[in-house]
Each structure stands twice: as structure tokens, then as C-alpha cells.
C-alpha positions in Angstrom: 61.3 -54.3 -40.3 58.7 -51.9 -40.8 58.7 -49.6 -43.1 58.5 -46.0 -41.5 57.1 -44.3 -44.7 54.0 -46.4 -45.0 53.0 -44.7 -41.9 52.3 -41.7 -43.3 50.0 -43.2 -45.6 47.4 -45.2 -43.1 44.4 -42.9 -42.0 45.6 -43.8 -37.9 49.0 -43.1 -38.3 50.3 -41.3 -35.6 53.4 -40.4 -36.5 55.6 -39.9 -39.8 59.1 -39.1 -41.2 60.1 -35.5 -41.8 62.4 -35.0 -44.7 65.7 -34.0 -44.0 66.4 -29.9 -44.1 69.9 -29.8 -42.5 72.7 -29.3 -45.1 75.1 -31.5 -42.7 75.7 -34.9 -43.9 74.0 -37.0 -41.9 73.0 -40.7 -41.9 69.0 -42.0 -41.6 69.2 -45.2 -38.9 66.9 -47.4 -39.5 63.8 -47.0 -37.4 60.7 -49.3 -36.5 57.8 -47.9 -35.7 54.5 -49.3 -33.9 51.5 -48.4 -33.2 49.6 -49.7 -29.7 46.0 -48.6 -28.3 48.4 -47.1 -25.8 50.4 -44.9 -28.2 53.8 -45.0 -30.7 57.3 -47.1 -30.0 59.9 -46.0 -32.4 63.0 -48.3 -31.9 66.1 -46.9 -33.8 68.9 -48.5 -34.5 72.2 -46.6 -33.6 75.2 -48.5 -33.1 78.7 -46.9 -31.3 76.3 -43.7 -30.4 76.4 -43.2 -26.3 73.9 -41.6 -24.4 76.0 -38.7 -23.7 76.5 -38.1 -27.7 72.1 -38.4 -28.4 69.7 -35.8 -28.5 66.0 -35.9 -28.5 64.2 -32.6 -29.0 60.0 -32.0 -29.8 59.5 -28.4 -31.2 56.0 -28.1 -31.9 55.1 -31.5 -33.2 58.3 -32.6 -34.8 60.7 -34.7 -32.8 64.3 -34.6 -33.9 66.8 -37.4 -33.2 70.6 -36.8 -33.3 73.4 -38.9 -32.4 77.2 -39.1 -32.8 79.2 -41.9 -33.2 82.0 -41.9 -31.3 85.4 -44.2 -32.3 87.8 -45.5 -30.0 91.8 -45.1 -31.8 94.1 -47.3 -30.0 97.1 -45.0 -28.8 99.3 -44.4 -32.1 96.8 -45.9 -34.8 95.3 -44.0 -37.7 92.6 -44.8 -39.8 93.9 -45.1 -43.5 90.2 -45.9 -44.3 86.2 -46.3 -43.3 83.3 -47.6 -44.4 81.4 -45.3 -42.0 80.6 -42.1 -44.2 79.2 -39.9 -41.6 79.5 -39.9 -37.8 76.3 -38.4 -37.7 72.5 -39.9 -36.9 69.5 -37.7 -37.9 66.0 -38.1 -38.0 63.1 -36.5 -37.7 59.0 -37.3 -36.9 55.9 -35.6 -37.0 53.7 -36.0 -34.5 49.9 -36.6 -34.7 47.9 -34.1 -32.0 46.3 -37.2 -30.7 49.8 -38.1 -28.8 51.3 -36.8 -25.7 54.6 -35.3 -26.3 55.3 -34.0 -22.6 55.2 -37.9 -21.4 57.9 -38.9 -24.3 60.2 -41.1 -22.5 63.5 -42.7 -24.0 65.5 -45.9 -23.4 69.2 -46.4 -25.1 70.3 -50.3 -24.9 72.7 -52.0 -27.2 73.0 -49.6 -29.7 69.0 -49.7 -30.0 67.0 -46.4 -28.9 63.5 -47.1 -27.8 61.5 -44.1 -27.5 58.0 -44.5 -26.3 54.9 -41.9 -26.9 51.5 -42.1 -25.2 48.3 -41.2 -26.9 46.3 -38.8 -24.7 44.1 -40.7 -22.1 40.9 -39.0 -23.8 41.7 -41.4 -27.3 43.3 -44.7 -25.4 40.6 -47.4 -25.4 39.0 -48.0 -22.0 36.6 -51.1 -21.2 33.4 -49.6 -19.7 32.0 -51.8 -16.6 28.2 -52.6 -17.1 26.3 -52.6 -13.8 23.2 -55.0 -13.4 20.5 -53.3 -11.5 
């Protein structure tokens, strides 16, 4: 697994981790990140969070990701005890300039979030066609 701070540290990195500011107790999933010519994949792992209970938000050039676990009690159970000490995912990115944050688009599967980030068109590699005359 990659590791998400190293990012920060390469000269093409297009994204890093934003320390925690939130007093809330929180946990950090763990995240991948790669890089493409095409842009960022950041694939988080989130077990027993649902769709309905994630959030995604980009203000300015950080991009927050929340989830809540949610826990299914059979009918008259109680839990006397949990290794789980927070219900709560949180984490948070900063976004180079060079990406486009208005095409971010987010897939939830198995527990695993995928969130996807183009680079703008202008900084994607293109393959120029060479005419003969």
C-alpha cells in the first residue's frame, strides 16, 4: 500500500493529506493514492460505511471525506464491548491546481471508495500526429 504522505514530498504530486482540525474523534482509513497521465485515484478503504452515511465535499482545493459506520443489533442484543473506537471516517486532501475538481467522480464497492480526479486537458499528455508533406 502506498504510503499517502510520501506524496506530498515528490515535486509531481498532485495531491496530499490535510492534517486533521476537527476536535471529533474520528478514524483515518487507510487510503491509496495514484497518480496516472490522466489524473489522481484515491481508493479508501471504509468497511460497514453505506453510501447514504459518506460525504465527499471540495471547498477550495481541499477535499474532505466522511463516513459513518453504521451497526446492525439483532432485536434484544447489546454490545457489552467493541474493538471499533469511533464510528467515524475522516479525511482530508489538498488538491494541486493542475487537477480538475468539478469532474471528481466517486465509486463506493465493497467497503472500498474509489474516487477518481482528472488533471486538466491543458497538462494530460497528448501524442501529436506528424504529417509527411
Amino acid at each position: 500500500m502506498a504510503n499517502p504522505q510520501s506524496v506530498t514530498q515528490q515535486q509531481s504530486a498532485s495531491v496530499s493529506r490535510q492534517p486533521e482540525t476537527r476536535s471529533e474523534s474520528a478514524m483515518r482509513p487507510l487510503v491509496d493514492v495514484f497518480e496516472t497521465p490522466e489524473g489522481i485515484t484515491l481508493n479508501a478503504d471504509m468497511p460497514g460505511v453505506s453510501k447514504e452515511h459518506l460525504s465527499l465535499q471540495i471547498e477550495g482545493n481541499t477535499l474532505t471525506v466522511e463516513g459513518k459506520l453504521q451497526f446492525a443489533m439483532a432485536e434484544h442484543m447489546e454490545a457489552l464491548y467493541a474493538d471499533v473506537r469511533s464510528t467515524l471516517y475522516r479525511c482530508s486532501f489538498i488538491l494541486s491546481p493542475e487537477l480538475e475538481a468539478s469532474r471528481v467522480e466517486a465509486n463506493l464497492k465493497d467497503g472500498v471508495l474509489t474516487v477518481r480526479i482528472p488533471k486538466r486537458a491543458e497538462l494530460r499528455p497528448r501524442r501529436i500526429e506528424v504529417k509527411t508533406a
